[in-house]
C-alpha positions as CSV (number, residue, x, y, z in Angstrom):
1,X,18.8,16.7,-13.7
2,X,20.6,16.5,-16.9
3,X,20.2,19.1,-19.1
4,X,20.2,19.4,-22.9
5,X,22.4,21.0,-25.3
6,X,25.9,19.8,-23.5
7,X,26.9,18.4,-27.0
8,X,29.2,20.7,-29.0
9,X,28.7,20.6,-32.7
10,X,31.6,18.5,-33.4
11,X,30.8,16.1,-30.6
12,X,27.3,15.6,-31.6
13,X,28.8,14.8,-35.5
14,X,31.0,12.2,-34.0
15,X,28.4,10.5,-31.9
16,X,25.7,10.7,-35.3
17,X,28.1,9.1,-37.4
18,X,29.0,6.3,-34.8
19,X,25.1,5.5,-34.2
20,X,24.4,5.1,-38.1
21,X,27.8,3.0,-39.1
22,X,27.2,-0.3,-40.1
23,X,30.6,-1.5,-38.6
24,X,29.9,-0.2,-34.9
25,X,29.6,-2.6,-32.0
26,X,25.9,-2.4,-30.4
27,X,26.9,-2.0,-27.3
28,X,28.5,1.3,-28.4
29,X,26.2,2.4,-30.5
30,X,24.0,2.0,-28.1
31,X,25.4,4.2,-25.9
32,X,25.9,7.4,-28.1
33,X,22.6,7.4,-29.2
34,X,21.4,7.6,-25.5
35,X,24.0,10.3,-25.5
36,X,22.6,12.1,-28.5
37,X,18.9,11.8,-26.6
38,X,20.3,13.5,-23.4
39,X,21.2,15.9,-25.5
40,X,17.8,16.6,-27.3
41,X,16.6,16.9,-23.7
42,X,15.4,13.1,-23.1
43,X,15.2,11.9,-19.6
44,X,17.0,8.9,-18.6
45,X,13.8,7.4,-17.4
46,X,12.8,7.6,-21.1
47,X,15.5,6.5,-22.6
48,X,16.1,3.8,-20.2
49,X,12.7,2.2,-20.9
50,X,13.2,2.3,-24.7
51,X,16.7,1.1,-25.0
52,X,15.8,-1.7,-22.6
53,X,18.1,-0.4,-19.8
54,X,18.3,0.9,-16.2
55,X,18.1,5.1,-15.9
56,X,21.3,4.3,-13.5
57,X,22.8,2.8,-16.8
58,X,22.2,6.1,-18.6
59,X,23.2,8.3,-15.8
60,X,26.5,6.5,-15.6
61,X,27.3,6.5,-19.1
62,X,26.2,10.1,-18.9
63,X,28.8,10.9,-16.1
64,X,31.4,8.9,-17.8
65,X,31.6,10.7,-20.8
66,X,30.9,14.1,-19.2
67,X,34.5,13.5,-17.1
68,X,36.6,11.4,-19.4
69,X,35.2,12.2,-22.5
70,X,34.0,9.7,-25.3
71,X,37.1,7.4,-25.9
72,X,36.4,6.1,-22.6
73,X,32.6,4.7,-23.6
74,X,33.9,3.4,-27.1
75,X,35.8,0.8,-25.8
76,X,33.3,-2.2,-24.9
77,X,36.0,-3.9,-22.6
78,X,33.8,-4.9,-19.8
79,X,34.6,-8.2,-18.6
80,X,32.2,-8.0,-15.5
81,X,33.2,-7.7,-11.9
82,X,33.6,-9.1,-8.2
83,X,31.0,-8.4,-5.5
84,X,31.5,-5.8,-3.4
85,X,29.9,-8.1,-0.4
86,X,32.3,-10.6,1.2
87,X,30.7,-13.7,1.4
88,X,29.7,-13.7,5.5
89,X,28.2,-10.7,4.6
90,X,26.3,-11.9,2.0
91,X,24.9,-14.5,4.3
92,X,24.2,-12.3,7.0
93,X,22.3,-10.4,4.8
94,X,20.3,-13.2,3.5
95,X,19.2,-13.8,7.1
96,X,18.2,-11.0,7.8
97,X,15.6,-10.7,4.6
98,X,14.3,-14.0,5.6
99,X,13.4,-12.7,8.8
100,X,11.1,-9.7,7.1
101,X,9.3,-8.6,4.2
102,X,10.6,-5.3,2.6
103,X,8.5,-3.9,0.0
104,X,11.2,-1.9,-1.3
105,X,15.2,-1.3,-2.1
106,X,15.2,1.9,-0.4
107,X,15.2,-0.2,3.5
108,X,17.7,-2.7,2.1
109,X,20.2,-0.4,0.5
110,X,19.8,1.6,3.9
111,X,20.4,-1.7,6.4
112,X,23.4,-2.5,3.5
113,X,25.1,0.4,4.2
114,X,24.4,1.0,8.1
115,X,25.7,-2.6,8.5
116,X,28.7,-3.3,6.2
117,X,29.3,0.7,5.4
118,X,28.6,-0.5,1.0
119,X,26.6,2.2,-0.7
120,X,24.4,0.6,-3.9
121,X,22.5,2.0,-6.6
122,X,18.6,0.5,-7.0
123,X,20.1,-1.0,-10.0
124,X,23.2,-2.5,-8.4
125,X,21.1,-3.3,-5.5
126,X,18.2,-5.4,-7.1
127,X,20.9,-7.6,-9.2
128,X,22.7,-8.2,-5.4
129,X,19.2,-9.7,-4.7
130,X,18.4,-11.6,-7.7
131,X,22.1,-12.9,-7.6
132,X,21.2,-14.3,-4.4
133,X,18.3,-15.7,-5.2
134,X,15.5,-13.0,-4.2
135,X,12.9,-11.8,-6.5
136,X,10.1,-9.0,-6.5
137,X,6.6,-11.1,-5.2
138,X,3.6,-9.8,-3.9
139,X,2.4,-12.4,-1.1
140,X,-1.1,-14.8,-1.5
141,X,-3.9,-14.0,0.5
142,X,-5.0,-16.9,2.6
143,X,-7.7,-17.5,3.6
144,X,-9.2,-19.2,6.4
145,X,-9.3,-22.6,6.9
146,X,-10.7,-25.2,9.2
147,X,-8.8,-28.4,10.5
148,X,-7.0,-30.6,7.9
149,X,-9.0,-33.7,10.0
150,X,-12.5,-31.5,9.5
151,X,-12.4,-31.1,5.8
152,X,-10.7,-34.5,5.1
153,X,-14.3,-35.5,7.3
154,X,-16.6,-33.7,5.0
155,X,-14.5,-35.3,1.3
156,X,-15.1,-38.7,3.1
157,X,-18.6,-38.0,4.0
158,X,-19.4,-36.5,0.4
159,X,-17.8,-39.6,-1.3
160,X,-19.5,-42.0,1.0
161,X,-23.1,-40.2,0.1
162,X,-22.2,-39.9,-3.9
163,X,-21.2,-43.5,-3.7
164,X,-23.9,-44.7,-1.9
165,X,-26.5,-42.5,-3.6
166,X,-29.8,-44.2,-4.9
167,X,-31.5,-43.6,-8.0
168,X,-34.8,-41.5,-5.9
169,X,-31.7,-39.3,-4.5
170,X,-30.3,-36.1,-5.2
171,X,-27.8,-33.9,-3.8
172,X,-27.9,-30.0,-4.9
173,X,-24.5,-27.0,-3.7
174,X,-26.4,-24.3,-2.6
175,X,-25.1,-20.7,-2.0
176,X,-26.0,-17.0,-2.7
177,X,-24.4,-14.4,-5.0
178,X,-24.7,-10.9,-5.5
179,X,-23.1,-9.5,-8.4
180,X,-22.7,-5.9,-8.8
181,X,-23.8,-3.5,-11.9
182,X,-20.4,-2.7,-13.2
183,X,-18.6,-3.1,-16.1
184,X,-15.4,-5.7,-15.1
185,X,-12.5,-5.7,-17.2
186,X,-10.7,-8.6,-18.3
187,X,-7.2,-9.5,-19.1
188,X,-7.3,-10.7,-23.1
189,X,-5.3,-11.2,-26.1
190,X,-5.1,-7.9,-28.3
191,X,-3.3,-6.6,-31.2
192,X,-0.5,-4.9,-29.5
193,X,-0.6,-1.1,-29.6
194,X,-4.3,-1.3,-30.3
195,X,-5.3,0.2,-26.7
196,X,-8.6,-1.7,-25.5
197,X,-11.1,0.1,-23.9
198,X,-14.6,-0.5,-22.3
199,X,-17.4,1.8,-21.4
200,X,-18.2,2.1,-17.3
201,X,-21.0,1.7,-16.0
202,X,-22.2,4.9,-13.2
203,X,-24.6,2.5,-10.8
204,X,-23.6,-0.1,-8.0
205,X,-27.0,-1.8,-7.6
206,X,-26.8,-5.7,-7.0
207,X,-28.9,-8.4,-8.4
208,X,-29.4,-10.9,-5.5
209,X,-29.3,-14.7,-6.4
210,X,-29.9,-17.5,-4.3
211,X,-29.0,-20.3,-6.2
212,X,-28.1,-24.5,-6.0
213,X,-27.0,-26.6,-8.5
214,X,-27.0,-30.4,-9.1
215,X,-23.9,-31.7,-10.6
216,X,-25.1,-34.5,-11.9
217,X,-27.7,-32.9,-14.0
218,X,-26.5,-29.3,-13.6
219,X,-30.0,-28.0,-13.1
220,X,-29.5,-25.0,-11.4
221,X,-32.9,-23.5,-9.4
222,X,-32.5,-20.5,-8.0
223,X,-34.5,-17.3,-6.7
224,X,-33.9,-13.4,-7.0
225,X,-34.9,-12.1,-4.0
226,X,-34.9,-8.6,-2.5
227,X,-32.4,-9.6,0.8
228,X,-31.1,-13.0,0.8
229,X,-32.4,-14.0,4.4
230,X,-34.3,-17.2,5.8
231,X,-37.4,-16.7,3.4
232,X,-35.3,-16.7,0.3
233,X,-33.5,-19.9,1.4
234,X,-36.7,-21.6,2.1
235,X,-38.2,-20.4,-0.9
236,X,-35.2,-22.2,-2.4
237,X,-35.4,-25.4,-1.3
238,X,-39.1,-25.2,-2.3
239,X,-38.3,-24.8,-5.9
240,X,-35.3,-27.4,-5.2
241,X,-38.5,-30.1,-3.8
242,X,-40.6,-29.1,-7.0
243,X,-38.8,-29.9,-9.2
244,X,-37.4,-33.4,-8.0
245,X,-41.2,-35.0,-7.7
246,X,-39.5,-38.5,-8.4
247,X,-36.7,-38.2,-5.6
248,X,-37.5,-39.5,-2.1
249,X,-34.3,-37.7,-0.3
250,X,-32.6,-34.5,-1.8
251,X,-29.4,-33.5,-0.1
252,X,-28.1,-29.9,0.0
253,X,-25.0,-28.6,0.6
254,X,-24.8,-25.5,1.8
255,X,-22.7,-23.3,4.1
256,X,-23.0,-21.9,7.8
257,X,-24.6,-18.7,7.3
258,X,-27.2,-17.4,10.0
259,X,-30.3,-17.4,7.8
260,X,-29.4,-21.0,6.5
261,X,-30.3,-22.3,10.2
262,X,-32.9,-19.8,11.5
263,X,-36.2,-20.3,12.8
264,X,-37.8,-20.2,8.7
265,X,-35.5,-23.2,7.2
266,X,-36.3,-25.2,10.9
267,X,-40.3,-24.5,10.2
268,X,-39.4,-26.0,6.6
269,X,-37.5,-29.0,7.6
270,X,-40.0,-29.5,10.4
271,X,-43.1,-30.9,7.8
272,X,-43.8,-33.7,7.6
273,X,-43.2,-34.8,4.1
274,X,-40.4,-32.9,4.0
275,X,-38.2,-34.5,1.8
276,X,-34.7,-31.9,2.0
277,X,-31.6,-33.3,4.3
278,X,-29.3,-30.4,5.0
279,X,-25.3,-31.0,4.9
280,X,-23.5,-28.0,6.2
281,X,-20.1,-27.5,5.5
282,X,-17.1,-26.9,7.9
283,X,-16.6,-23.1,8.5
284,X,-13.7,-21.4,6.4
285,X,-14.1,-23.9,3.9
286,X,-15.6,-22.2,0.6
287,X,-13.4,-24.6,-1.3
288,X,-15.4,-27.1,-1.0
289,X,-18.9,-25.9,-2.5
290,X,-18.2,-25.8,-6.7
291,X,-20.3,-23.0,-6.7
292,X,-17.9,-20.7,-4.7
293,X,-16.0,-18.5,-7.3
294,X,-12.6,-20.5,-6.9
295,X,-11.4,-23.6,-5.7
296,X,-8.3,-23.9,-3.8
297,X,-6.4,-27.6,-4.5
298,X,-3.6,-28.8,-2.4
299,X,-1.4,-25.9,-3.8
300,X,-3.4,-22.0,-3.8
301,X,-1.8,-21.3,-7.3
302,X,-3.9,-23.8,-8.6
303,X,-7.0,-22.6,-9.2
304,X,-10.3,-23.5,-11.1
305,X,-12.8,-21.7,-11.8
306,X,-16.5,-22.0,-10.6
307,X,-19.8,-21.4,-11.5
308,X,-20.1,-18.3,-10.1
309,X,-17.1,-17.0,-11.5
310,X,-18.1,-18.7,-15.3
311,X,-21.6,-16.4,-14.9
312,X,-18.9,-13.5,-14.3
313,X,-16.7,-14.6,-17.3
314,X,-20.4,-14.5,-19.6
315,X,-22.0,-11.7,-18.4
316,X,-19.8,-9.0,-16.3
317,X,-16.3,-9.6,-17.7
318,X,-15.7,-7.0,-20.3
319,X,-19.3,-6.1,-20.6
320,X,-21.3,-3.0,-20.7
321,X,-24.4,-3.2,-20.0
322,X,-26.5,0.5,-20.5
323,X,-28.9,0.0,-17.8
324,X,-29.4,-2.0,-14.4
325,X,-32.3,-3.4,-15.8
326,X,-30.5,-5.0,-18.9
327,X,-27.9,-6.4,-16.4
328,X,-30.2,-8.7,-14.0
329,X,-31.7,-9.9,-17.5
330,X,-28.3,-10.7,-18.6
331,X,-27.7,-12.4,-15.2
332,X,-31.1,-14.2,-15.4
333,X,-30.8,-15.4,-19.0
334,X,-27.2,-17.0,-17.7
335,X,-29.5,-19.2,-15.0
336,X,-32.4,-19.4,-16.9
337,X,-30.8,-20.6,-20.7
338,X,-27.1,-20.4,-20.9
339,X,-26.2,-23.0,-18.2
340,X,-28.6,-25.5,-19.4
341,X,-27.6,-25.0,-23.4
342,X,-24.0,-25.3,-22.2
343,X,-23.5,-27.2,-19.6
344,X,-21.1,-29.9,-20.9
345,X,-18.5,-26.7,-21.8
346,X,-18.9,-25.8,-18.0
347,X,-18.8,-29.5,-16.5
348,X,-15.0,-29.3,-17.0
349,X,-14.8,-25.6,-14.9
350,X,-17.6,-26.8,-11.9
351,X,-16.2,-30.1,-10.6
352,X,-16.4,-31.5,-7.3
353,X,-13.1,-32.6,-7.1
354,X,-12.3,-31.2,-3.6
355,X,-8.8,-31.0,-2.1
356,X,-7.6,-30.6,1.7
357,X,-6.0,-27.0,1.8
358,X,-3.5,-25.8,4.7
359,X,-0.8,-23.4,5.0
360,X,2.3,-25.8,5.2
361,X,3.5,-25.1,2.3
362,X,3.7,-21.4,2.9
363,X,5.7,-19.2,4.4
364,X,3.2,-16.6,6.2
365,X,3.9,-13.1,6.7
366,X,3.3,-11.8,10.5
């Protein structure tokens, strides 16, 4: 710890008068007036963060001037340096980070110097990395997937039934959702310094939707039940039926859930004037139903967002709502009004423009 008041009088004039000439180089500058704020009792944490710096920086200079006094920091003769790491070093210690994950400098700094006997600081140490071309990442969660030959299967069988489909057809996404009374903030653009801030909400109760939606229309039926089970989904493809009189086949799409092929939606399909042809997806494969809250294309990074996660960006996302109650009527209004006022705005977002997804590309973590 550094601590204040190491400045004499006459050393503290001397570093004043060199922070407010006109004719000072920055770099100098610079550094009495970190020296001025050790000696006002600053950390070098602090002052590191508002000069734009590195606290080793500030320790250093600190140190310098402390043992050779201030001519020695009033020269700005630095012409930069050679590494300390021979080059088969270097290499060797490039291997050996490709073959883990550290989270930190601490294990590098302490294989660096068990290895090659080099001691770095953790500012010395993360410009050896960067200089070798490593940065500070925090890995992507993948998620499961199915066969590339599966999902390329369902994309040609989707195209084959859009292409194909006749004008007393229909094909409906279905899926359930279950957003949660809380207040969700939101990244945003702000006036900087102004300090955002939204109210929180003290519940966790969750309004229960079981939804589908037509891209080609985007009507979007859907029902609120208690437990999203068998009944709700056949209650669902009831309203789905009633309100397609004219069509002779309706597809849906839907995933592999248990209550999506139980003994209730078998009863359903089992009528006979049925009129409902069920399409399940491959397992792991969430991608491909636009109602899922993101789609993953050919590259993770690339996302767009779905309609699940557009009903989050108009009701939850930086939001308060006072009570439970006036939440599920926010969420209902969204089905009821909001996607059929603006659907064209969300047709953009909701697409059906499906990708095969694998981990090729990525280098995953054991």
């Amino acid at each position: 710890m550094i601590r204040p008041g190491f400045l004499s009088p006459t050393e503290r004039l001397e570093l004043e008068v060199c922070v407010r000439s006109q004719r000072e180089d920055h770099g100098i500058a610079r550094r009495a007036n970190a020296l001025l704020l050790l000696d006002d009792g600053k950390s070098c944490q602090v002052i590191a963060e508002f000069l734009y710096l590195d606290d080793d920086t500030v320790r250093g200079w600190h140190k310098t001037y402390r043992e050779n006094g201030w001519d020695a920091l009033a020269v700005d003769g630095w012409k930069g340096g050679q590494s300390r790491m021979a080059a088969d070093q270097e290499a060797a210690l490039c291997d050996w980070l490709d073959g883990r994950f550290c989270h930190s400098s601490v294990e590098i700094r302490a294989h660096v110097s068990t290895k090659f006997g080099l001691r770095y600081s953790h500012s010395g140490c993360i410009k050896l990395l960067a200089r070798l071309g490593f940065e500070y990442r925090k890995p992507k969660a993948l998620p499961r997937v199915v066969s590339a030959e599966k999902q390329a299967a369902f994309i040609a069988l989707y195209e084959r039934l859009m292409g194909d489909l006749g004008a007393d057809e229909a094909v409906y996404f279905a899926d359930a959702v279950h957003p949660e009374y809380q207040t969700k903030p939101s990244h945003g653009w702000v006036k900087a310094g102004s300090n955002p801030a939204i109210k929180t909400t003290a519940g966790r109760g969750r309004v229960n939707i079981h939804g589908a939606l037509n891209l080609e229309t985007f009507d979007t039926p859907f029902v609120e039940p208690t437990t999203v089970d068998g009944v709700s989904a056949v209650q669902l493809l009831a309203k789905i039926e009633a309100r397609n009189p004219d069509k002779r086949m309706i597809h849906v799409i839907w995933d592999n859930a248990a209550y999506h092929k139980g003994p209730d939606v078998r009863a359903f399909l089992a009528r006979p004037d049925c009129r409902i042809h069920l399409i399940q997806l491959p397992p792991y494969c969430p991608h491909l139903n636009p109602l899922l809250g993101r789609l993953l294309r050919n590259r993770l990074s690339a996302m767009i967002e779905r309609l699940w996660a557009v009903m989050h960006q108009h009701v939850t996302h930086n939001r308060y709502h006072p009570t439970q109650k006036q939440f599920a009527n926010a969420i209902l209004k969204f089905f009821r009004e909001t996607i059929q006022n603006e659907w064209k705005t969300f047709r953009s977002q909701v697409s059906d423009n499906f990708r095969v997804i694998t981990h090729e590309k990525f280098r995953v973590l054991p």
